[in-house]
N, C-alpha and C positions, 0 to 999 in steps of 0.2 A: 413464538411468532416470527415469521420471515422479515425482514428488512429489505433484502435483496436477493428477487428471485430470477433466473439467467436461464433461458431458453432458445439458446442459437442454432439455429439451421445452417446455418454457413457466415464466417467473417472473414474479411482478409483486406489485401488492398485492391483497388481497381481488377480486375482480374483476375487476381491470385487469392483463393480460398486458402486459409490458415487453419480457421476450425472448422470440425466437422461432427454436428449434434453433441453440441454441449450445455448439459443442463444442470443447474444446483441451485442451493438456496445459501444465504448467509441469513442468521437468527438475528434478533434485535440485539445489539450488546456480543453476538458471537465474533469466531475468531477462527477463520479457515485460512490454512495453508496451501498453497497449490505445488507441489513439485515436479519435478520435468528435467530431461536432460535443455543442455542447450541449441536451440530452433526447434521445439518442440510444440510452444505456439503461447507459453505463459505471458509474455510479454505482449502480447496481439490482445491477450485475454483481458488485461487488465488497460491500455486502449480502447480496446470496442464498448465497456463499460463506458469508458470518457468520451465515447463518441469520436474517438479518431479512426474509425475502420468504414467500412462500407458492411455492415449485418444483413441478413434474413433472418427475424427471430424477434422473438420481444425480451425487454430488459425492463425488469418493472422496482424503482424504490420505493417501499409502503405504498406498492398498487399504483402508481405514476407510473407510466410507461418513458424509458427514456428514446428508444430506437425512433432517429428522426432530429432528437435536438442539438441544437449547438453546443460545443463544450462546454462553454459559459455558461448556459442554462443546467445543464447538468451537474457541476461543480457548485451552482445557487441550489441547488436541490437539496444539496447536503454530503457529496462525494468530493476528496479530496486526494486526490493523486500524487503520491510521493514516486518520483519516476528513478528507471535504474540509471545511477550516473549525478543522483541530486538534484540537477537541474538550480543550485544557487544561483545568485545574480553575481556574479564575483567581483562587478566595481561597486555594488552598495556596500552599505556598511553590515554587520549584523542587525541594528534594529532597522535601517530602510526593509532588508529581508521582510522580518517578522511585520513590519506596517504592509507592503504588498501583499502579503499573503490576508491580511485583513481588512484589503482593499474597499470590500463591497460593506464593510460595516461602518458606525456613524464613528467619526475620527476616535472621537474623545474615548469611546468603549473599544477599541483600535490599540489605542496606545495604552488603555491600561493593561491589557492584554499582553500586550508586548511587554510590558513592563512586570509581567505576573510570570510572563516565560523564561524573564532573563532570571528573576529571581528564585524559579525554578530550577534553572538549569544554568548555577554561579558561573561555567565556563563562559557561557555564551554575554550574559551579564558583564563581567569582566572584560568582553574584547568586542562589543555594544558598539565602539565606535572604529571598529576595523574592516575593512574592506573583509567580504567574503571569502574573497582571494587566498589574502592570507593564512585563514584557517587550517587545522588538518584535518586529513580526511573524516576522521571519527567528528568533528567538532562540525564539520560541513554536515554530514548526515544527522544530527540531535538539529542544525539550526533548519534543515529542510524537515523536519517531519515537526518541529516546532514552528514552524511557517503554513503548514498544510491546516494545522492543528489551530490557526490563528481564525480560521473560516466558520470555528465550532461545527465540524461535521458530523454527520450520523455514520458514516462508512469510511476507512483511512485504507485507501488501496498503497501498498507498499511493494514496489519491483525492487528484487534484488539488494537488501539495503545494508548485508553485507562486504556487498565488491569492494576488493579492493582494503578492506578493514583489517587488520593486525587481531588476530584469534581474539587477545584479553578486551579490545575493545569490542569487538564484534558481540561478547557475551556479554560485556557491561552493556550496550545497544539493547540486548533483546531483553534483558531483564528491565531496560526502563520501559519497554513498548509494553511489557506485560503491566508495569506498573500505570502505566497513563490511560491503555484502555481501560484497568480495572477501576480507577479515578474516576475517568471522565464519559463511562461507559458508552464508547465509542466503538461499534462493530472495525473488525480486521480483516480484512483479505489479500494475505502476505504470499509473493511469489519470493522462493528463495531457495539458493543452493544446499545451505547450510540446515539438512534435513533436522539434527538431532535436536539442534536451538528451535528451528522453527515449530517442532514437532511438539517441542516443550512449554509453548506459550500457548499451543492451537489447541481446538475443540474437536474442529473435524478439519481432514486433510483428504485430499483428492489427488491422484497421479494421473498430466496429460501426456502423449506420446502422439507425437502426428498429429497433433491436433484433434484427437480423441481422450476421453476420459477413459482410462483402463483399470483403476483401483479409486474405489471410494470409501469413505466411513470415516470413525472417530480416530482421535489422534493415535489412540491406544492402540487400535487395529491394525492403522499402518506402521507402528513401532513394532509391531510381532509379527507382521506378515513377512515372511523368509522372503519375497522377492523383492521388495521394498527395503529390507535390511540389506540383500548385498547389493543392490543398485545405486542406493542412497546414504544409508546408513556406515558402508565400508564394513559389515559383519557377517 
């Protein structure tokens, strides 16, 4: 069954068209990759979802049309946008973090939450009372996708969320993302450079260029399709 289904005729900003007929679905509970060189248009892709672009096309969660609403509404809906770059608060603490991010819920079930995250993920636990700042980078990106995660979403869009990562962290990363959706059966819609990791957590994967979709299928498909291996894959 679809959760998220994506039928754009054109996005971009004021003027400037980025994508050009782009169409797919994300499953209840699945977990799509989108890959793409860079300015190819992933990052636009995962925006117009959040209602930060100018669309022609409808965008529909469980049959809700979003194309139209405020980010805010669409983030209430159940979509929760991890952006490239994290986007932390860096003078909170780590749990102010985690409380924003569960803003819209009633305090009390808020902080337990928060409180269920840190004790999930002892790093962040641990440095609870540290400015954001301080953190490293790996430790930034577990406390933003544990921030996004705080909104109980149905859909975790994820830009780029290895930039900038140290290899061994980058793959301790995607091995928690596999483990949290499979938890907390939260659909994924992961943009990311790092084809092999991403390829390895995802169901189905799509290649944009120019802001077109030019290869689509399951993860396995685009692991053996020879053009996709020497473009992304380095083989």
């Amino acid at each position: 069954m679809s959760l998220l289904t994506v039928e754009i005729a054109a996005a971009g900003y004021g003027p400037a068209t980025v994508l050009h007929e782009v169409g797919f679905e994300v499953a209840t509970g699945g977990r799509l990759v989108v890959l793409g060189a860079n300015g190819a248009g992933k990052t636009t892709l995962l925006r117009t979802i959040s209602g930060l672009t100018t669309v022609d096309g409808s965008i529909r969660l469980d049959g809700t049309e979003l194309v139209g609403l405020a980010p805010h509404r669409i983030a209430g809906a159940g979509i929760a946008h991890v952006p490239q770059g994290r986007g932390t608060f860096g003078d909170l603490t780590v749990r102010e973090n985690l409380l924003v991010g569960g803003a819209t819920r009633p305090g009390r079930a808020a902080a337990a939450d928060a409180d269920r995250w840190m004790e999930r993920f002892p790093r962040l636990g641990e440095r609870a009372a540290r400015p954001a700042a301080g953190l490293s980078g790996g430790e930034q990106q577990l406390l933003a996708i544990a921030r996004a995660l705080m909104s109980t979403p149905r859909l975790l869009l994820l830009d780029e969320p290895s930039l900038g990562l140290a290899p061994k962290v980058t793959s301790e990363l995607f091995s928690t993302l596999d483990e949290l959706c499979g938890e907390t059966g939260t659909a994924m819609l992961l943009v990311e450079q790092n084809a092999e990791l991403a390829l390895g957590i995802a169901e189905t994967a799509l290649v944009i260029e120019s802001g077109r979709i030019t290869v689509r299928g399951s993860a396995a498909e685009l692991r053996d399709n020879d053009d996709v291996r020497r473009a992304y894959l380095g083989v």
